[in-house]
VEXDREN-2710 file (C-alpha; in Angstrom, 1 decimal):
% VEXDREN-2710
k/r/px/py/pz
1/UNK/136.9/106.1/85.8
2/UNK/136.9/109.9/87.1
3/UNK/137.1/109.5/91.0
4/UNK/137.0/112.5/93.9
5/UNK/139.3/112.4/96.9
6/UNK/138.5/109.5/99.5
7/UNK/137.0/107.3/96.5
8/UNK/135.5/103.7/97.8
9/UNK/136.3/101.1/96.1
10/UNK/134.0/97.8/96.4
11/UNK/135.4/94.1/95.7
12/UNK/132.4/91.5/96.2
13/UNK/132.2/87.8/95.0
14/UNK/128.5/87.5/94.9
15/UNK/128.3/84.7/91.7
16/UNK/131.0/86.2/89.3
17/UNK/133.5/88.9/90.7
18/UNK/133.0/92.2/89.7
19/UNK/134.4/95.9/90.8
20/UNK/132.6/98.4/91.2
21/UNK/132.9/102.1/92.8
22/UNK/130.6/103.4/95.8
23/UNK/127.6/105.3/94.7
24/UNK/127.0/107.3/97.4
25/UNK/123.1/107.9/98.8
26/UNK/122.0/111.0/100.8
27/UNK/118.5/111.9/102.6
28/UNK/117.5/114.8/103.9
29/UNK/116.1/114.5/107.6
30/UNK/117.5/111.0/107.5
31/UNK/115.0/109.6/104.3
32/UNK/116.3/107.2/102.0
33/UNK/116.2/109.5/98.9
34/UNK/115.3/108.2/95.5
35/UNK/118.7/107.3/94.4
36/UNK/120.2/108.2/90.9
37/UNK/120.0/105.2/89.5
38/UNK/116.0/105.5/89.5
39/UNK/114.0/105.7/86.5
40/UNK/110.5/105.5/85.4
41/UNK/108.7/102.6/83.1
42/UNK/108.1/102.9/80.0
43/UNK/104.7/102.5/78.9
44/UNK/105.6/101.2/75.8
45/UNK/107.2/97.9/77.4
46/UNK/103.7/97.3/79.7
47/UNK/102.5/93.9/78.4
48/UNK/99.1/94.0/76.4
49/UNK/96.5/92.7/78.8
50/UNK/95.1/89.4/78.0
51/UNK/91.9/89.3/75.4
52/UNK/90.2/86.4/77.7
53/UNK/90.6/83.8/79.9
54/UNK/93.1/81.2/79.0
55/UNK/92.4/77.6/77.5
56/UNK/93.6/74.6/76.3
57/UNK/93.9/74.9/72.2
58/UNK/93.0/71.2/71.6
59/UNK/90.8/69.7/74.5
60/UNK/87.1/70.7/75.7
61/UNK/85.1/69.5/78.4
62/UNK/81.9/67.5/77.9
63/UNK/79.2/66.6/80.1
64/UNK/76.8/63.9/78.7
65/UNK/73.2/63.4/79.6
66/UNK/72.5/61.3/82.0
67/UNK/70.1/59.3/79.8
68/UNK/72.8/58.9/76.7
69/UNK/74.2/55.4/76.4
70/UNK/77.2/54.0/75.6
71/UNK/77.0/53.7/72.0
72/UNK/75.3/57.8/71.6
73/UNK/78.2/58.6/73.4
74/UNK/80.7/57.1/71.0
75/UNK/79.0/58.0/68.4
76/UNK/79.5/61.6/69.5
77/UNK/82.7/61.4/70.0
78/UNK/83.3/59.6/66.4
79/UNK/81.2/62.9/64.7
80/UNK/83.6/65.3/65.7
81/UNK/87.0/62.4/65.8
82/UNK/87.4/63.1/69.4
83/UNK/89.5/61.1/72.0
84/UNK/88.1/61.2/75.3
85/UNK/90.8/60.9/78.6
86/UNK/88.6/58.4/80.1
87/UNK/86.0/55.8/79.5
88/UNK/82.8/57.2/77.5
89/UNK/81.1/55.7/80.5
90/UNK/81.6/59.0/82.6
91/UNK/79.1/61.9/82.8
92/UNK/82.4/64.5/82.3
93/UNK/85.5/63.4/79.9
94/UNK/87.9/65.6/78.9
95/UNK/87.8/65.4/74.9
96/UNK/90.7/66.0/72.5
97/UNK/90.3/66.5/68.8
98/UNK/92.0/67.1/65.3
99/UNK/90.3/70.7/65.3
100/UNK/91.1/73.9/67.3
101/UNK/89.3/74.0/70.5
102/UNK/86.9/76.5/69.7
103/UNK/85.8/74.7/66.5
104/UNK/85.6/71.5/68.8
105/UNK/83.3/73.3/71.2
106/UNK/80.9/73.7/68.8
107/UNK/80.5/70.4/67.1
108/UNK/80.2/68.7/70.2
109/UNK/77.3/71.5/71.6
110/UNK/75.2/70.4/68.8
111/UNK/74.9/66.7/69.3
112/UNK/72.2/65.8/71.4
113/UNK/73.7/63.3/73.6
114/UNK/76.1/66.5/75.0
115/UNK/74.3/68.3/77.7
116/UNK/76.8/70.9/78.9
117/UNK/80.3/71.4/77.0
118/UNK/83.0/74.2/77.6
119/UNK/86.6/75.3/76.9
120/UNK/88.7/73.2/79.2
121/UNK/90.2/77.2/81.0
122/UNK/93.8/77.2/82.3
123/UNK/94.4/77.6/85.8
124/UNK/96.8/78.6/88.2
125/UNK/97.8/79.1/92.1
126/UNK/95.5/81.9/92.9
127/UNK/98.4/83.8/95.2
128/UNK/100.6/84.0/92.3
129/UNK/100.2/87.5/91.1
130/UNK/99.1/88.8/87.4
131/UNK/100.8/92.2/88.1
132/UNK/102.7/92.7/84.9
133/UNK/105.5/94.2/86.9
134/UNK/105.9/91.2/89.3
135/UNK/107.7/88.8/87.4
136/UNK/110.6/90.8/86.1
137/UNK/111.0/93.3/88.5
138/UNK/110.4/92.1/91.6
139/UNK/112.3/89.1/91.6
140/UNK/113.4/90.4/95.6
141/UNK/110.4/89.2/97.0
142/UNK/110.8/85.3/96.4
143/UNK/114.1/85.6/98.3
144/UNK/112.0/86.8/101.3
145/UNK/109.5/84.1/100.6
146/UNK/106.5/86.2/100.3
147/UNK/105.1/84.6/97.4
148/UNK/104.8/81.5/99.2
149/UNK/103.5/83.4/102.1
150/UNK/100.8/84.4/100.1
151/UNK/99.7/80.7/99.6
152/UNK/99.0/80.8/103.7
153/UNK/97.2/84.0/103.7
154/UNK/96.9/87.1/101.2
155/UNK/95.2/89.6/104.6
156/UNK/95.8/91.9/106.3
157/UNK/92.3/92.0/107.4
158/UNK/91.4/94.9/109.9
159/UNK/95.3/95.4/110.6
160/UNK/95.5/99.1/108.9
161/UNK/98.7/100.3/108.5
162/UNK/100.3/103.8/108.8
163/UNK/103.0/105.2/106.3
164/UNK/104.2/108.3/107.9
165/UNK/106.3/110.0/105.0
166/UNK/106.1/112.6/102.0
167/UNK/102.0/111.8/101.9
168/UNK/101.0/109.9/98.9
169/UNK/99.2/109.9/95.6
170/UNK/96.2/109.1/95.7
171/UNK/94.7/109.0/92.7
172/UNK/97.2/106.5/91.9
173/UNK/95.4/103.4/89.6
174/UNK/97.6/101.1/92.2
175/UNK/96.5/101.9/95.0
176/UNK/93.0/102.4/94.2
177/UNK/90.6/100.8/96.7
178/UNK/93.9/101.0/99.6
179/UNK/93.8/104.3/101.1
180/UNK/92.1/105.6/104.0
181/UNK/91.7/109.3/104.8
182/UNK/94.8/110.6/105.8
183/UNK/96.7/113.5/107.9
184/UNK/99.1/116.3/106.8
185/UNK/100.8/117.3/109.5
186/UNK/101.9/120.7/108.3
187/UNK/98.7/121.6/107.3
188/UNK/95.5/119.9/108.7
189/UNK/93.0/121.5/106.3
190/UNK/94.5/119.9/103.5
191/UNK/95.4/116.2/102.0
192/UNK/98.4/114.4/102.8
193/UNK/99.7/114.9/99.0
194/UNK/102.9/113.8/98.0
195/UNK/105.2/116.3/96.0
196/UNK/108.1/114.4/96.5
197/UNK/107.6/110.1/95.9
198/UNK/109.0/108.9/98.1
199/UNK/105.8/108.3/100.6
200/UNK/104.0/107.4/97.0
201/UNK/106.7/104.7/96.5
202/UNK/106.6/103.5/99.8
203/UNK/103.0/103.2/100.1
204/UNK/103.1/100.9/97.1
205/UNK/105.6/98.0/98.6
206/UNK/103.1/97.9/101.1
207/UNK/99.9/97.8/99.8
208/UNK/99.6/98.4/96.0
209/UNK/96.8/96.4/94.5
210/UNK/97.9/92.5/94.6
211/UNK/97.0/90.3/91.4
212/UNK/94.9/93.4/89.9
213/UNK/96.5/92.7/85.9
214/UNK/98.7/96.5/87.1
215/UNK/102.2/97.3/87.9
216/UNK/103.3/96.3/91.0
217/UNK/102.3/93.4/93.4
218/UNK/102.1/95.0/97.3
219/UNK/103.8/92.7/99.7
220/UNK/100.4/93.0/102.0
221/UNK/98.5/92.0/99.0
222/UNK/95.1/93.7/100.7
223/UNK/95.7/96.1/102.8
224/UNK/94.6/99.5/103.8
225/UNK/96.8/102.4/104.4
226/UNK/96.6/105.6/105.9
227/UNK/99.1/108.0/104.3
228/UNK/100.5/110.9/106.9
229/UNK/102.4/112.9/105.9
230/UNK/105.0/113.9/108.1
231/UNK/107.9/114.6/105.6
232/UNK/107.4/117.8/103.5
233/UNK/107.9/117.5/99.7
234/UNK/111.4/117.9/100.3
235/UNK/112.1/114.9/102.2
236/UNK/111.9/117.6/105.2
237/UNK/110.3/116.9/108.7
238/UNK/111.0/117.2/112.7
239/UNK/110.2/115.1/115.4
240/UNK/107.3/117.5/115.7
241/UNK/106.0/116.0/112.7
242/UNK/106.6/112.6/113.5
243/UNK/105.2/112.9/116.9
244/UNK/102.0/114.5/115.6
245/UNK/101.9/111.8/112.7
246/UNK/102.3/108.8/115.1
247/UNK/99.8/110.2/117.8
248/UNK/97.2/110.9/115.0
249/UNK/97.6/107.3/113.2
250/UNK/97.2/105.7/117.4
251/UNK/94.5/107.9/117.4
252/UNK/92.3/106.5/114.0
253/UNK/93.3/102.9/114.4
254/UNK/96.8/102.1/113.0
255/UNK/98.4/98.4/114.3
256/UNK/101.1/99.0/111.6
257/UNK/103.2/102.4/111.1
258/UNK/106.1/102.2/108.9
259/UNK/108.3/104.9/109.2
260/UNK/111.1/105.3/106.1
261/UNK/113.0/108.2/107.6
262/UNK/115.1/109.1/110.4
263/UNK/118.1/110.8/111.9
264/UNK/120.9/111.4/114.7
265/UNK/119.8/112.4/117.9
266/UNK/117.7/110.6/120.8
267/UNK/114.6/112.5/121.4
268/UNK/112.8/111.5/124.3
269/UNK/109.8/113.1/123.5
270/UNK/109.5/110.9/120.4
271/UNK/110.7/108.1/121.9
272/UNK/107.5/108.9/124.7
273/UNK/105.5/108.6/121.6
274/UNK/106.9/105.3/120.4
275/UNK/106.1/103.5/123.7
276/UNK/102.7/105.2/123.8
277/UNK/101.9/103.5/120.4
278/UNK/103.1/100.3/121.8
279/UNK/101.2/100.4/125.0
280/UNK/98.1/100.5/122.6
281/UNK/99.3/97.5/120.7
282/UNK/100.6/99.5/117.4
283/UNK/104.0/97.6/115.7
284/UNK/106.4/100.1/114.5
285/UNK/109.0/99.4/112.0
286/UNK/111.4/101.8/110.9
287/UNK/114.5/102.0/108.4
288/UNK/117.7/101.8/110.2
289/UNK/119.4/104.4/107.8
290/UNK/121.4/104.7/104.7
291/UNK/124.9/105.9/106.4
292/UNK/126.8/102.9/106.1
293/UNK/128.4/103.3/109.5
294/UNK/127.1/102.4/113.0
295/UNK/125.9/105.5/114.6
296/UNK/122.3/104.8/115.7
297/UNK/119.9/106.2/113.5
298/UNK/116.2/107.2/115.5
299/UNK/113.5/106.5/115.4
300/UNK/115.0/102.8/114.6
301/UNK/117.5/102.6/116.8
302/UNK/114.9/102.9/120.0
303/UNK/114.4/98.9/121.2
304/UNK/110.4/99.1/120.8
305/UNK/110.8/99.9/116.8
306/UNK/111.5/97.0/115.0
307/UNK/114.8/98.1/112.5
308/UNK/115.3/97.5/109.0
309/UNK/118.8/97.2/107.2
310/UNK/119.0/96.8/103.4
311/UNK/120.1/93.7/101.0
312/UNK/120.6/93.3/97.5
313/UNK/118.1/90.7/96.2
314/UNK/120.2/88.0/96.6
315/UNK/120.8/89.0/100.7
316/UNK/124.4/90.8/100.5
317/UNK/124.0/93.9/102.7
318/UNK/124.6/96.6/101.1
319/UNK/127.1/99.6/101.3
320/UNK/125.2/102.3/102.7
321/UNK/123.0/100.0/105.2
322/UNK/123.4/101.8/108.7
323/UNK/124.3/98.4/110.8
324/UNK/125.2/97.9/114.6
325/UNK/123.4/96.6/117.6
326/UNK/120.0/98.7/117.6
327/UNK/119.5/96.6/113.7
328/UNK/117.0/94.1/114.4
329/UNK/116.0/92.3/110.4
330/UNK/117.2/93.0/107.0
331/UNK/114.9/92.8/103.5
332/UNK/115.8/93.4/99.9
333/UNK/116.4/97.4/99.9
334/UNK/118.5/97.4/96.7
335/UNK/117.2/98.2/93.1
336/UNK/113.3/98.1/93.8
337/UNK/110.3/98.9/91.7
338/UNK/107.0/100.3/93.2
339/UNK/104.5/102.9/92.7
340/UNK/105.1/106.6/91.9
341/UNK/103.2/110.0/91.9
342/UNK/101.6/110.5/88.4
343/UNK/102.8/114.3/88.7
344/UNK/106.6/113.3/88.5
345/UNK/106.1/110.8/85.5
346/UNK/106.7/112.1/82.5
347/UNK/104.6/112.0/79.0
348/UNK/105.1/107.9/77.8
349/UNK/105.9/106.5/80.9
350/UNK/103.6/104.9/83.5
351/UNK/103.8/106.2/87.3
352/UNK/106.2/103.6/88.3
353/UNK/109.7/104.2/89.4
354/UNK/112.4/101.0/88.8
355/UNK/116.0/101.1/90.6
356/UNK/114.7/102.1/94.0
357/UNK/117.5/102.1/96.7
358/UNK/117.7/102.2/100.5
359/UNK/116.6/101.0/103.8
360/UNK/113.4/103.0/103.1
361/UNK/112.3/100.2/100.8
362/UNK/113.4/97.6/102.8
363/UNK/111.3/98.5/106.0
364/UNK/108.2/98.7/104.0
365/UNK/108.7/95.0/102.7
366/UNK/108.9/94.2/106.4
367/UNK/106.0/96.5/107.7
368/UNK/104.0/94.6/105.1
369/UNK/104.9/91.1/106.4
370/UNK/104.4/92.0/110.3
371/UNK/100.6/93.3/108.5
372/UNK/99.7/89.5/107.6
373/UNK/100.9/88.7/111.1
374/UNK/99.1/90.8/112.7
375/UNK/95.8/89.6/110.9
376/UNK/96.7/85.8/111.3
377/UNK/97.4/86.4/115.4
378/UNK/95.5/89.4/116.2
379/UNK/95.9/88.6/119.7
380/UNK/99.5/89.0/119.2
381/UNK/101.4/92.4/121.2
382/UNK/103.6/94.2/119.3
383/UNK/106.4/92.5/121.2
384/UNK/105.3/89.2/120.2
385/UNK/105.3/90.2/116.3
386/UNK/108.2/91.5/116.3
387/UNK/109.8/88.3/118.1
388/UNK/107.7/86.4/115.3
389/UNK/109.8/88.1/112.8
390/UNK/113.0/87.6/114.2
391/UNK/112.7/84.3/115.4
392/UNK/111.9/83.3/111.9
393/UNK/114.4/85.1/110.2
394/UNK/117.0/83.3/107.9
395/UNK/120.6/83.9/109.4
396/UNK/122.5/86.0/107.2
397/UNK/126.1/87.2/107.9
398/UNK/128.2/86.5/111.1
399/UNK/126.4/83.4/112.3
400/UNK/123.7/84.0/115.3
401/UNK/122.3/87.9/115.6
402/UNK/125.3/90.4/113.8
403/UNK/125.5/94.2/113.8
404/UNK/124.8/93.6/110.1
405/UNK/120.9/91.9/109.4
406/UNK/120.4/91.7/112.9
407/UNK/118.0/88.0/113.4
408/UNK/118.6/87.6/109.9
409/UNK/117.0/88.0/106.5
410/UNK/113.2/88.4/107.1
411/UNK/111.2/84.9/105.7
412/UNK/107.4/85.7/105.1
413/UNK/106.7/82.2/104.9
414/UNK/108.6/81.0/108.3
415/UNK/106.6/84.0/110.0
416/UNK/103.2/82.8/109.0
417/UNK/103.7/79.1/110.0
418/UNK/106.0/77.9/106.5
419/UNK/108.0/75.3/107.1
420/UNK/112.1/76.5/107.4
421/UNK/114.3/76.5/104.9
422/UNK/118.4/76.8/104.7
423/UNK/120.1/80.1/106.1
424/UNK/122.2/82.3/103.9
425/UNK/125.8/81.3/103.4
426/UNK/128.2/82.5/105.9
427/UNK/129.4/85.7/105.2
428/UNK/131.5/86.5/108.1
429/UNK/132.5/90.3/109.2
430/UNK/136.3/90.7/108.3
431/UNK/138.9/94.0/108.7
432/UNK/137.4/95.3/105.7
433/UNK/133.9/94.7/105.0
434/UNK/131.8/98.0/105.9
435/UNK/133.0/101.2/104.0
436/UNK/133.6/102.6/107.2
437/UNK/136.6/100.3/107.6
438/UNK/137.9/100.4/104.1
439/UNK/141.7/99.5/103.8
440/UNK/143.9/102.6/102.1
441/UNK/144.7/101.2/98.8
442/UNK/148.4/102.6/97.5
443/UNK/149.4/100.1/95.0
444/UNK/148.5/96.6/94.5
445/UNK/146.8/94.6/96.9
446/UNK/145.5/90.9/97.3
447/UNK/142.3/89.2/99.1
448/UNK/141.0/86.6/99.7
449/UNK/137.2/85.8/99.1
450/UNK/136.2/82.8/101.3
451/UNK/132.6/82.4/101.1
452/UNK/129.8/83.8/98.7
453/UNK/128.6/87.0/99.7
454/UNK/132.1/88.2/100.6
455/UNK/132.7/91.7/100.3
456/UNK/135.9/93.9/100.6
457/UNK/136.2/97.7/100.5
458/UNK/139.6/99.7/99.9
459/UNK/140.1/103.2/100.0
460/UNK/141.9/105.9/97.3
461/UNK/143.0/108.9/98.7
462/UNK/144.4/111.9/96.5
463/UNK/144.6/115.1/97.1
464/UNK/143.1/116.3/93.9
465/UNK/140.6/114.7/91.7
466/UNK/142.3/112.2/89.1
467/UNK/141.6/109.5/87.2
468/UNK/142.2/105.8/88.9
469/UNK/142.8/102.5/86.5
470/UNK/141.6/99.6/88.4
471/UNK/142.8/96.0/87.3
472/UNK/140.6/92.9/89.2
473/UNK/142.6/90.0/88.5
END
């Protein structure tokens, strides 16, 4: 491999060991920008929707009259060589035959000891999504628990939630029936449009249209969202911005903002803002940055916004996580799917972006869950949902609360009453486990991997750009 001066190298032991180097993710004004590695879908892999309903192929169900006896109803069944699951006695038996189910159905609708007969359907857990993207793509969400969350609630009732960010799509088939009027920041007299994505994309983890037979399933399966945009289609804001977009979203009824974006620099004009929004009982969540080291990143990094590092789906944090003491949870912000601008997809694809990357699209996940709180407690202050969360949260990392996923991996289902499950394994902070504190790599060097989840990072430095064999033995 071709490497630059100050290469990082990255040595992990997740299930089987691998190498691989450090892909490096910028953002203007702080935004987790969509990373490199992010493509569109193809439209020519979407799964053709289903014709109909599904059914058993050899069974129907048959309701007898009430006046049919015994013998009518045997002889029924012998007419069409039918096996009923239980005694002919009952008014409904499930009946199996030597013909297709369809065929069945008919034969047994025209003898007149049948009063009602049907296709036996197929059912299944109703909070178990049809999105045709949810199965493969977002196989992240189960290791948050959220699909068994849904099975406790699938609401976010009245608790609306603000996505201040690059605006949004909307005329997005996703989102359809999810957005509330808006505010655009730069220019009041017009829509909060996104030319950018990434507001698009994070609107979608949130609240794209749940179990709708489209793309993506949103983690607040419900909800409503008011798009600000607060982020130009650059990825460009100020505080000015922000503090307009969180004083307007107050203003029309937010009790969620999520806020993707960030930057160095305590403001405390801002931060006079965030406690405003608090004092009326608005929950802020906020990415906690994509620089990999530990200098606090703001707006997350203030103690009343509840901060957001990154995972891979299996809950290794990833490189460019911004960690220390102002991280509060961690989510799955590594290779994500959600909704994107139909503008930016090109001809053959459907507006959908896979490969997604940063803590951008972890906060989102978590905004979504402390949604469904919200609705289930509504009494709740912001305080008490944002202990909720971490209270619940899996431990991850150093044991107890780490620089790293703060409480811990965030558990949908823990947070709205689930019972608890195991903790990630241990994956304690050594010399070299951030790429802030990668070891210079000269020649040949040996580690040790103790637990899964490991990770150490090692460091080429050249003066000129070269190319670097790597053996992992």
């Amino acid at each position: 491999m071709s490497v630059r001066p100050a290469q990082l190298l990255r040595l992990g032991l997740p299930a089987a060991m691998v190498a691989a180097t450090l892909v490096a993710v910028t953002g203007s004004s702080g935004t987790a920008e969509v990373s490199a590695g992010t493509r569109p879908f193809p439209a020519n892999l979407r799964p053709e929707r289903a014709s109909g309903p599904a059914y058993d192929a050899k069974s129907v169900i048959v309701q007898f009259k009430p006046t049919a006896t015994t013998s009518a109803r045997k002889a029924a069944l012998s007419r069409v060589r039918g096996t009923p699951d239980v005694s002919v006695t009952s008014d409904v038996v499930t009946v199996t035959g030597d013909v297709p189910a369809a065929e069945l159905l008919k034969k047994v609708n025209a003898d007149p000891a049948v009063e009602l007969a049907s296709l036996n359907y197929l059912r299944r857990k109703s909070a178990t999504p049809n999105d045709w993207l949810y199965r493969n793509y977002q196989k992240y969400l189960p290791y948050v628990r959220v699909n068994q969350a849904w099975d406790l609630t699938r609401s976010a009732g009245s608790q609306t939630v603000a996505v201040l960010d690059t605006g949004v799509d909307a005329g997005h088939p996703d989102l359809a029936g999810h957005l509330l009027p808006g505010y655009n920041t730069f220019n009041t007299a017009l829509p909060p449009n996104d030319g950018d994505g990434h507001g698009t994309s994070v609107t979608g983890i949130i609240a794209a249209g749940t179990s709708n037979t489209i793309g993506i399933a949103g983690v607040a399966w419900n909800a409503k969202v008011r798009p600000v945009k607060v982020l130009d289609d650059n990825g460009n804001g100020s505080d000015a911005n922000v503090i307009n977009g969180i004083n307007w979203a107050v203003r029309n009824g937010a009790r969620v903002i999520n806020m993707s974006l960030g930057g160095d620099g305590d403001n405390p004009v801002l931060h006079t803002a965030i406690k405003n929004a608090v004092a009326k009982g608005v929950v802020l969540v906020a990415a906690s940055g994509n620089t990999g080291v530990s200098a606090p990143h703001y707006p997350a990094a203030y103690p009343e916004v509840l901060s957001v590092g990154a995972t891979s789906w299996y809950g290794a944090l990833t490189e460019f996580s911004t960690y220390g003491d102002t991280v509060d949870i961690a989510a799955p912000g590594f290779d994500i799917t959600s909704t994107a601008p139909r503008a930016k997809t090109p001809a053959g694809y459907d507006p959908y972006w896979l490969g997604l990357s940063g803590t951008s699209f972890s906060s989102p996940i978590v905004a979504g869950v402390a949604a469904l709180v919200r609705n289930k407690w509504p009494s709740f202050t912001p305080a008490q949902v944002m202990a909720r969360l971490k209270a619940t949260a899996r431990d991850a990392g150093p044991r107890g609360i780490d620089p790293y996923y703060g409480a811990g991996m965030l558990d949908a289902y823990a947070a709205l009453g689930g019972k608890w499950t195991t903790d990630f394994p241990v994956a304690g902070a050594d010399g070299n486990d951030q790429p802030s504190r990668a070891v210079a790599l000269t020649s040949s060097a040996s580690s040790t991997f103790g637990v899964e989840g490991d990770v150490d990072w090692y460091r080429v430095d050249s003066p000129a750009a070269r190319n670097l064999a790597v053996s992992l033995t």
